[in-house]
N, C-alpha and C positions, 0 to 999 in steps of 0.2 A: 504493500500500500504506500501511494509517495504522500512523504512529509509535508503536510500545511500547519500552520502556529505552533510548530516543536512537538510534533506526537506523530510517532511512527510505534503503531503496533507489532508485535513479535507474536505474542503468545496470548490465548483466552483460553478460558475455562467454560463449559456449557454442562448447564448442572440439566438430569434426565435427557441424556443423550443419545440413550440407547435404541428410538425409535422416535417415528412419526416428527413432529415441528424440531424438536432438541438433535435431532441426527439430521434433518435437513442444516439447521444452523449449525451445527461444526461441520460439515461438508463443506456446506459454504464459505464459512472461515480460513479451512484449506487451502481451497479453493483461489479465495485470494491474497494467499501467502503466509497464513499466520501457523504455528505448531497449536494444538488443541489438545485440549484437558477434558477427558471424559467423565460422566458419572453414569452410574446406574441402581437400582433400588434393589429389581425383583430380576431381571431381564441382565446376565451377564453374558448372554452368547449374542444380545445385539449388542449388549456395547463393544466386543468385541468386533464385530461386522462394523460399526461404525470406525473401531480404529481401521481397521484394514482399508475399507476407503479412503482417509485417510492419510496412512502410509500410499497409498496406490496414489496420490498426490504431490506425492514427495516432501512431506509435511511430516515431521515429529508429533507425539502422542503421548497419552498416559491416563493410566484407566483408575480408578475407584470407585466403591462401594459407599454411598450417599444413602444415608436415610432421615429427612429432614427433621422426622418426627422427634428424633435423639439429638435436641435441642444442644446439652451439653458436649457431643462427638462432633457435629454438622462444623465449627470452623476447622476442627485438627484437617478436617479431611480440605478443605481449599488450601491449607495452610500445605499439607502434604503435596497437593497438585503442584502446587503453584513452586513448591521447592522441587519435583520434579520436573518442570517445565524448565525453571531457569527465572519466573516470573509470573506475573500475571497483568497484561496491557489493560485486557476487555475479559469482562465477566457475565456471563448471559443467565442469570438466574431463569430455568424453564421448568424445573419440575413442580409438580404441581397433580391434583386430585381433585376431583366431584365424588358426591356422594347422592347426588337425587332427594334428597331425603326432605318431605316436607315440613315447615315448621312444627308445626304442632305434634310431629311426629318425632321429631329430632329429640333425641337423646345427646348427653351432655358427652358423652366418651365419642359418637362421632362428631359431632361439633367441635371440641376438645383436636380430635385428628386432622380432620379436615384443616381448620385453623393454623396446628403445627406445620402443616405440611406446606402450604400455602403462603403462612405469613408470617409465623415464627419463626421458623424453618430458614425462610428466603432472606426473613432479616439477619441472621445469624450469618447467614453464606457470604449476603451482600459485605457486612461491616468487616468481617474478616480478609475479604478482597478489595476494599477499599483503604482499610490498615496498612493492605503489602502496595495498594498503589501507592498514597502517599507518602509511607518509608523508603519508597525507591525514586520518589519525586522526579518524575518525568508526564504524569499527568494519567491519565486512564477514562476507560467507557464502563457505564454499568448499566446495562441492559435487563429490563424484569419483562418476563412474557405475564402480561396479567388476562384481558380478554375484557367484550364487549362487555361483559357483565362488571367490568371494574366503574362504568358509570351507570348501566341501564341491568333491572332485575329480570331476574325468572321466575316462576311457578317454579318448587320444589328445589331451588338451589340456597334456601338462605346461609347455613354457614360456605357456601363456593360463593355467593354474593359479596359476604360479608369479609373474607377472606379479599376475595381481590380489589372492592372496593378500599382495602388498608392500603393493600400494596402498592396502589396507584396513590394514596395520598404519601405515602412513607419515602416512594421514587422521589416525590416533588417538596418535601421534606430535603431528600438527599442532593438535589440537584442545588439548592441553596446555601448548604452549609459544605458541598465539597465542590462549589468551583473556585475557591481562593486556590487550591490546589491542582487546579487544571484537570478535575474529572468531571464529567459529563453526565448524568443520569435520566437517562428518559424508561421509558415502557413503549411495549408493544403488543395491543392487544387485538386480537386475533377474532375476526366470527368462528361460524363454522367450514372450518376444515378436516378436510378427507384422512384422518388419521387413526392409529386403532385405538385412541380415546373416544372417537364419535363413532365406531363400529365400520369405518369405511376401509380400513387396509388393505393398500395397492388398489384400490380403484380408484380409474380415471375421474377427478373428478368433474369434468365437463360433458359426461356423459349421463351428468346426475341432475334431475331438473329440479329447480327450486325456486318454483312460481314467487315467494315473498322476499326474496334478496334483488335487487337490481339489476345486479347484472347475471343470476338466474342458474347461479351454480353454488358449489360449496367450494374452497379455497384449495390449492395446494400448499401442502407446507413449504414447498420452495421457492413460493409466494411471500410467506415469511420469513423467508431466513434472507429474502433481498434487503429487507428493508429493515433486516437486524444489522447485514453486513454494510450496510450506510451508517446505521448506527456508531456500528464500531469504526468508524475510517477517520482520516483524515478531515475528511470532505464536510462532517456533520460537527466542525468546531465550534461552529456559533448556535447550536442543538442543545437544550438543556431543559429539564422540568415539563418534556412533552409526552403524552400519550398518542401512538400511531394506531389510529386502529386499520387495520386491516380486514376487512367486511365485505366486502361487496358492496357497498354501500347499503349493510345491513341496519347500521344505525339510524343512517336519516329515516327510516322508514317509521321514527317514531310510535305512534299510538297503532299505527297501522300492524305493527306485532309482526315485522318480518318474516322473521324464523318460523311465522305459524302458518303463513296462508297459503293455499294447497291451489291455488288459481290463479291465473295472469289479468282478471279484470280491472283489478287496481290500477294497472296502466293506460285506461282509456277514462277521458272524461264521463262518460254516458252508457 
């Protein structure tokens, strides 16, 4: 990545890598030159498949065992990455869970999980890769995959609501108290995309119709890792305290309930 305002990235860490949006975004990162820090929860023969692409890259690697929910373990292991990297430039906090579960039905130990994993979890990851940015003062990105629900609700997601609704306040939080230091913080949140969180793995997702999104499809995750991999560059120096959603222009669709309507009438006056 070439150097604008004194920051050229090496190395990121993308936490839940091991598939779907988190294995698109360290491909990408590969991709455009940087070595990548893998993690994985449950799934360690994709993060393996993720490093191999990867190295098939000619890009440096390094895998760990992430479980956000273990609040007090969650920095050793950035801290571990990032001493096997050499560093850490850019940091993609991605991992992340739903649970469905409607309010009034939620019990406190999934609310309690969901929360860790999401937003305790994230913060722990984030402050621990912001520590090694700014002790190695050269400046850094820190990127949180939160999702459309970090400003707009669902039926049955309140602790995933609640959870990413922090996150996106916590990002913009962090973008103010670490740009004296030349780090960057924004989010990127995501509609629906074709991954095997949404039940769609390896389908196409333009072959999938979805009458209440605009542009009439669900996302590819390589959709998002473009506009994480802006995130991280050079390029997005004067970037900070923003949320990208990435939707199809699921959001503006306001009261209109995007995600729900199973018809294309909305698009005509009459």
């Amino acid at each position: 990545m070439e150097d604008t305002v004194g920051f050229t990235p090496a190395t990121a860490i993308v936490t839940g890598s091991d598939s779907g949006i988190g294995r698109a975004i360290a491909v990408a990162l590969a991709r455009a030159g940087l070595d990548v820090g893998i993690t994985w929860h449950s799934d360690q023969q994709g993060a393996q498949d993720t490093a191999e692409e990867i190295r098939a890259l000619g890009r440096g690697t390094a895998i760990r065992q992430l479980d956000t929910t273990d609040i007090a373990g969650s920095a050793a292991v950035i801290d571990a990455l990032a001493d096997d990297l050499g560093g850490v430039d850019v940091f993609v906090n991605n991992a992340g869970t739903g649970d469905g579960v409607m309010f009034l039905d939620l019990d406190v130990d999934t609310w309690m999980r969901t929360l860790n994993t999401n937003l305790n979890g994230a913060f722990v990851c984030m402050q621990a890769a912001a520590r090694r940015m700014v002790l190695a003062g050269h400046g850094g990105r820190i990127i949180a995959v939160t999702s459309v629900h970090e400003s707009q609700p669902r039926v049955g997601a309140a602790a995933y609501d609640a959870s990413k609704h922090g996150l996106g306040g916590l990002v913009k939080t962090m973008a103010l108290e670490l740009a004296r230091f030349g780090i960057t913080a924004n989010s990127v949140a995501p509609g629906e995309i074709a991954t095997p969180m949404t039940g769609q793995t390896d389908q196409d997702p333009t072959a999938t119709d979805r009458p209440g999104i605009p542009l009439g499809r669900p996302g590819d995750a390589r959709e998002v890792a473009a506009v994480v991999v802006f995130l991280a560059s050079p390029a997005s120096s004067y970037v900070t305290g923003a949320s990208w959603a990435v939707d199809g222009g699921m959001l503006q669709m306001g009261p209109q309930a995007g995600s729900h309507i199973t018809a294309h009438e909305w698009r005509e006056t009459n």
